[in-house]
N, C-alpha and C positions, 0 to 999 in steps of 0.2 A: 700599174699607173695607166689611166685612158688616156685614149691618144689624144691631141689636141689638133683639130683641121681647121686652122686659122688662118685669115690669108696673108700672105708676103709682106710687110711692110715696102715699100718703095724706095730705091735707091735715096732720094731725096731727104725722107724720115728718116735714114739708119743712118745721113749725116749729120744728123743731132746729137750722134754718140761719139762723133771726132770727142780728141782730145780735148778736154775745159768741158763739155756742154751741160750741164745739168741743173738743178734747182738748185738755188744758193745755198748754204747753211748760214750765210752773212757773216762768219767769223772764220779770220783765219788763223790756221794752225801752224806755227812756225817749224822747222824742223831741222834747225840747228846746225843746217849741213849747207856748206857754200859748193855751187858748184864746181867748181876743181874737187872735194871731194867726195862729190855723187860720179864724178866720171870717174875717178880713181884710176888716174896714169900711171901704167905698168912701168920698172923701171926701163931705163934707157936700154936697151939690144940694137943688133943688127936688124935693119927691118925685112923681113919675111913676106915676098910678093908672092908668093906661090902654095897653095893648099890641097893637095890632091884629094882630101875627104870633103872638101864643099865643091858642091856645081859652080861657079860664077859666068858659065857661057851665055845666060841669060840677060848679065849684065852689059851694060854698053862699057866705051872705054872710061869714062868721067863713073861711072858709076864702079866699075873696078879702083879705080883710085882711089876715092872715097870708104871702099870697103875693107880695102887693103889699110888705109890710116887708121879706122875704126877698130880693127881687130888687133892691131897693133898697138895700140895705145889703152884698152881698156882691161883692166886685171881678169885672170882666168877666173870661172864660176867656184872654184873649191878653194879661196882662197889664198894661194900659192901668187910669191911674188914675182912670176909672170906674166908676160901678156896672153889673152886668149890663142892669140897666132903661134907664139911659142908651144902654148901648150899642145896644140893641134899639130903641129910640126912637129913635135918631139916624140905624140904618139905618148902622152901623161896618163897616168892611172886615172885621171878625171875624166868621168864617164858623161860628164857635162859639156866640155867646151867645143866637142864637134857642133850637138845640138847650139852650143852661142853661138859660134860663128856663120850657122846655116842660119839661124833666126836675124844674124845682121844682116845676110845676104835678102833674106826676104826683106824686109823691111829697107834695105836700097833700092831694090827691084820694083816697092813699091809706092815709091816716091817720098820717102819720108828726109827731114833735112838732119844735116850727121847733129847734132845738136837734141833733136827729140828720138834721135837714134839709140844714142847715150844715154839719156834717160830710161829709153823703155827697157833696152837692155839692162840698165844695174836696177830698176825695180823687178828684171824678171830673176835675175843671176847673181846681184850681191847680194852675199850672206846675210850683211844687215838687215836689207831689204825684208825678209819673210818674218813674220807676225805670227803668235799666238794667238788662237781667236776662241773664246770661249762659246761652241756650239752645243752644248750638252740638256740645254732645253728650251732649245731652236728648231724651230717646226722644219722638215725635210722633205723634198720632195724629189723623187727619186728614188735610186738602190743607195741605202746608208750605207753600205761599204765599198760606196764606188772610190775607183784610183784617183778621181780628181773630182773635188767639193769648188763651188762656188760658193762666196759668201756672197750675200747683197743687201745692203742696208739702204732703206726704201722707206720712199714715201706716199702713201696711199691717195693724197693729191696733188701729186708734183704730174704733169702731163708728161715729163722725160721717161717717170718710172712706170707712167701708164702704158708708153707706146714699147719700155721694154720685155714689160710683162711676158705677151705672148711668143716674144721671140726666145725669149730664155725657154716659158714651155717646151717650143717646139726644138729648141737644140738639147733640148732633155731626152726627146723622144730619139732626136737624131743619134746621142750618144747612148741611147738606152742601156741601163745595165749599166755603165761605166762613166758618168759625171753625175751628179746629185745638186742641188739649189737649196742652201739655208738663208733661211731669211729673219733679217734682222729689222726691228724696227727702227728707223730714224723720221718721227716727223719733225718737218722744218718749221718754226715759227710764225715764219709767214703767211704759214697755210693755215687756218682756223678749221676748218674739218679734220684736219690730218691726225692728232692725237686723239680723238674723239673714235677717230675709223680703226687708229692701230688698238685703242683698248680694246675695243669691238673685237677683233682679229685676235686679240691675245684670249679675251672671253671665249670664244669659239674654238680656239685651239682645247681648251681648260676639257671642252665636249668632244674633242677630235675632230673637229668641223671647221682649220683653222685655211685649208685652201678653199673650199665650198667658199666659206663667206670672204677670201683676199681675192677669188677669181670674181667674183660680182662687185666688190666694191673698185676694183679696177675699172670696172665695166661701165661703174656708174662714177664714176670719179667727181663727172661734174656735178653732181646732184648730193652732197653726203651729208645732209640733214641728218639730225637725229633722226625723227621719221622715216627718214629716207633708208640708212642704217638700219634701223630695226626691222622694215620692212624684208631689207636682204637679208639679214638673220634669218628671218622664220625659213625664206626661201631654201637657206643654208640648210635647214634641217634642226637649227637648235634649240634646246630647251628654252623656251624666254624666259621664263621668270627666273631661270637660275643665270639665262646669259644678262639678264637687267640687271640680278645683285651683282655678278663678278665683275662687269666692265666701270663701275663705280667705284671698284674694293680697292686699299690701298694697295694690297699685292700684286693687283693687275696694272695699278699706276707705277707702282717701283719696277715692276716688269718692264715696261718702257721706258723707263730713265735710265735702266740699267743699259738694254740696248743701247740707245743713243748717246750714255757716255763713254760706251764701251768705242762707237764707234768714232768720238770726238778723240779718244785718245790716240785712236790707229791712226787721224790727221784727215777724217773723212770731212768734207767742206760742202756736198755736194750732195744730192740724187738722182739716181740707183749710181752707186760706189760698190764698186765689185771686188772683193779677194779672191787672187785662183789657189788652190794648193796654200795659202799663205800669205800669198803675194797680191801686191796692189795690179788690178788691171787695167793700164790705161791706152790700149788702141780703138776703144769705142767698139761698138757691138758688131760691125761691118768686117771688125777682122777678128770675132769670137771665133769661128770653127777652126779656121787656119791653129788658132792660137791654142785651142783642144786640142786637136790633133798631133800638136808637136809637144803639148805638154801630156799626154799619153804613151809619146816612144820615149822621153824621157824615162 
């Protein structure tokens, strides 16, 4: 893979990837679960102030209090009907709930409220939580047998998924060998270039040419005429007249309605809407590496 020497985005743009940010899909997905049961309260114990396999020296004292209710109250990761703190305490065959409970501790530490805590924790940790995601002829960039797959379902005119482009690149680079990027088509309605760009991209794929032409049409986001488009193609490298018949065909068309129903089902609302390993990613792009990194000692 080449490397990609792009510059930093700025603390202020990687706050567009907070929690909520992205291009609308305008519909929402209900998901059938009230909250009492996305937190899913472990039963009633003795409560457990003390954890000697997590650091919490870090924490202040309000910040221990909080972390201590937290771990207390929400079910361990392997489904057992304890709390995560029980199961860390007891020293459980669950090779998962050190790693929860160090991941609550980060995210106290990082000022998140116990409420989006909760969440982020059972999308990372309840069972329910992890998805099937059919990538089997979804363009890949990366080592295809790396330990931890991104999915991203993207919109080639949304500016959210424009400014995440390059940062997913360079965290590819960063974890080289070891996270990979599949990407999935989602344009949004309200974009009028958007489906027009991703047929484009699935044509060019059809040639193996399917990042050449996604890293240009990023580039030119604002500009995505047809003309404009076809122009990028040649640039891409690809055949035209074979990439003009394919990105009209109806199999390049179901090609993209497959993605984007595929990604209405998973309850995607949004773009760039990212699955890690499975799971819905939602601390925005500012806390991607932290969020590699612990999902690789996993």
């Amino acid at each position: 893979m080449r490397s990609h020497s792009l510059p930093m985005l700025s603390l202020a743009l990687l706050g567009l990837f907070s929690l909520g940010a992205s291009c609308n899909h305008g519909k929402e997905t209900p998901t059938g679960e009230t909250a009492a049961e996305a937190k899913g309260d472990a039963p009633k114990a003795s409560k457990i102030e003390s954890l000697d396999k997590v650091d919490t020296s870090v924490l202040t004292a309000p910040e221990k209090r909080t972390f201590f209710e937290i771990v207390n109250e929400v079910l361990s990761p392997c489904g057992e009907p304890v709390s995560v703190a029980q199961c860390v305490a007891e020293a459980r065959a669950c090779g998962a709930c050190v790693p929860g409970a160090r991941y609550v501790s980060r995210l106290v530490s990082e000022g998140y409220a116990k409420t989006e805590i909760v969440e982020l924790y059972g999308a990372r940790f309840d069972p329910k939580k992890k998805r099937e995601i059919d990538v089997s002829d979804s363009p890949v960039r990366g080592a295809p047998m790396a330990a931890v797959s991104i999915v991203e379902f993207s919109d080639f005119e949304c500016p959210h998924c424009g400014a995440a482009h390059p940062v997913l690149a360079r965290t590819l680079d960063q974890f080289a060998g070891k996270v990979n990027l599949v990407f999935k088509q989602f344009p949004l309605d309200s974009h009028k270039n958007a489906a027009p760009a991703a047929r484009a991209a699935v044509a060019a794929q059809q040639q193996g040419k399917f990042w050449e032409l996604a890293d240009l049409l990023f580039e030119h986001q604002r500009e995505l005429s047809a003309e404009k488009i076809e122009e990028l193609a040649k640039q891409a490298g690809v055949d035209v007249a074979k990439f003009d018949t394919a990105r009209e065909s109806d199999a390049v068309k179901a090609r993209v309605e497959k993605d984007k129903k595929e990604g209405v089902d998973l309850g995607v609302q949004g773009t760039p809407s990212l699955f890690i390993n499975g799971r819905p990613y939602k601390e925005g792009l500012q806390g991607l590496t932290k969020y590699l990194k612990e999902e690789l000692e996993l």
